[in-house]
C-alpha positions as CSV (number, residue, x, y, z in Angstrom):
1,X,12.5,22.6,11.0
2,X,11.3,21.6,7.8
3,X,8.0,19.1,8.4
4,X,8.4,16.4,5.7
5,X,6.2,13.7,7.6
6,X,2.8,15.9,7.6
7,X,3.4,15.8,3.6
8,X,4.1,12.5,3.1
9,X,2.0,11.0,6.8
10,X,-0.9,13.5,6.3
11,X,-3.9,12.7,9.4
12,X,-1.5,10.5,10.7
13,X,1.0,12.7,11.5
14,X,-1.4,14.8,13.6
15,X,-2.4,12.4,15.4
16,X,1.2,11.7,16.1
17,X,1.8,15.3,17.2
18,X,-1.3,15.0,19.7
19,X,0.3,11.8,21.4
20,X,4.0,12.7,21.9
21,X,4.2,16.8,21.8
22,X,5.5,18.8,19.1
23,X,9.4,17.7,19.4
24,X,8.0,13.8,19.8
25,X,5.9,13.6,17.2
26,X,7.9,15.7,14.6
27,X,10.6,12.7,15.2
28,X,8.2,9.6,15.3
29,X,6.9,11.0,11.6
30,X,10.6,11.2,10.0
31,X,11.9,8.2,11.9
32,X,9.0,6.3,10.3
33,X,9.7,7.9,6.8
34,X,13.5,7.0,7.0
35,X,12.3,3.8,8.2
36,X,10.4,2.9,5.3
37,X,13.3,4.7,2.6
38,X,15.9,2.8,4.0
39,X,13.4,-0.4,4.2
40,X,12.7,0.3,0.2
41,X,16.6,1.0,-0.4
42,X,17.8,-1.8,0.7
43,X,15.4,-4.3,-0.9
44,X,16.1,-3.2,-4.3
45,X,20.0,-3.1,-3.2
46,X,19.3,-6.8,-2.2
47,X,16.3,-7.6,-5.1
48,X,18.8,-10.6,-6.5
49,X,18.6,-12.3,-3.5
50,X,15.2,-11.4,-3.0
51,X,14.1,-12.8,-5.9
52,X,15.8,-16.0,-6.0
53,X,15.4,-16.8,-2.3
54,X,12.0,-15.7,-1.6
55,X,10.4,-18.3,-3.9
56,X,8.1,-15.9,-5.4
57,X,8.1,-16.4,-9.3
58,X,7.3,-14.3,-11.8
59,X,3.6,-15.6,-12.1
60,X,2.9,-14.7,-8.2
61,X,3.8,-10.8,-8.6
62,X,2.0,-10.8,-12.2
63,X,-0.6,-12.0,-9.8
64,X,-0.5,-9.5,-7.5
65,X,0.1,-7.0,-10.1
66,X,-3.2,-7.6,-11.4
67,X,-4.8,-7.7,-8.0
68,X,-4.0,-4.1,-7.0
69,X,-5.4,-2.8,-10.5
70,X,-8.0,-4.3,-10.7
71,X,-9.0,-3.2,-7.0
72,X,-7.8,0.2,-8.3
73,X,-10.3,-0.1,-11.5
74,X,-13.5,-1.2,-9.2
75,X,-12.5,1.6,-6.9
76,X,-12.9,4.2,-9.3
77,X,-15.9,2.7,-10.4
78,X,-17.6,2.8,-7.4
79,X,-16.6,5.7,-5.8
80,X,-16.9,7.9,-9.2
81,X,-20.0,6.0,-10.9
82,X,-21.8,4.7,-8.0
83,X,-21.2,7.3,-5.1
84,X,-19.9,4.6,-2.7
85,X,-18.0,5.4,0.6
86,X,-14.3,4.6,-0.1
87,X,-13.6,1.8,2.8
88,X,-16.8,0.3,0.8
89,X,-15.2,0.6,-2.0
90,X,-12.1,-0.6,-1.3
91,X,-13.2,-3.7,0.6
92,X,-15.9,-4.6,-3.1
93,X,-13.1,-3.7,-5.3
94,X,-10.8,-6.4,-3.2
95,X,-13.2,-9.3,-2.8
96,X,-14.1,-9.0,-6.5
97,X,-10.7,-9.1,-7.8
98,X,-9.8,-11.8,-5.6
99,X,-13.3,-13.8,-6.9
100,X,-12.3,-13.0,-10.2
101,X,-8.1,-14.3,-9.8
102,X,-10.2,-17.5,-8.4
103,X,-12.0,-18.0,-11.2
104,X,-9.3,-17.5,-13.6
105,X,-7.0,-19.9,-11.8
106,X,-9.8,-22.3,-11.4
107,X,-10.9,-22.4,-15.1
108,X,-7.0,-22.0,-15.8
């Protein structure tokens, strides 16, 4: 059997093996990768709707856009420069971008 879910699940999927057995956990790691495939497949399939029924504009996912990279900037900043933990630096890199969105759409 070809074990696509300890690629794409890494830790996780061990731990999944530990709970359920071999067979159990083998399954639980594909069934939540199909899971999340067909999850992704069918949102763009439906994105139209999506889009125009979700009322989510263009300016909230610019928005959001800009909130994962600049996380993803202060990340690398303080786990490459600064030799911080990653949860650390995850949990900096989030509240900073988020002050800094506040700002902008304060002074905005």
């Amino acid at each position: 059997m070809v074990d696509v879910a300890s690629m794409v699940l890494g830790g996780f999927q061990d731990s999944l093996v530990e709970v359920f057995g071999s067979s159990g956990g083998w399954l639980f790691g594909h069934l939540i990768i199909l899971s999340a495939f067909s999850l992704v497949v069918l949102s763009i399939r439906n994105r139209d709707h999506i889009i125009k029924e979700s009322g989510y504009g263009s300016r909230h996912f610019s928005q959001a856009l800009a909130l994962v990279g600049m996380t993803a900037i202060q990340y690398v900043v303080y786990t490459g420069t600064m030799g911080f933990p990653s949860t650390t630096s995850i949990i900096l890199g989030l509240f900073g971008a988020l002050s800094a969105l506040w700002m902008i759409n304060v002074l905005e």
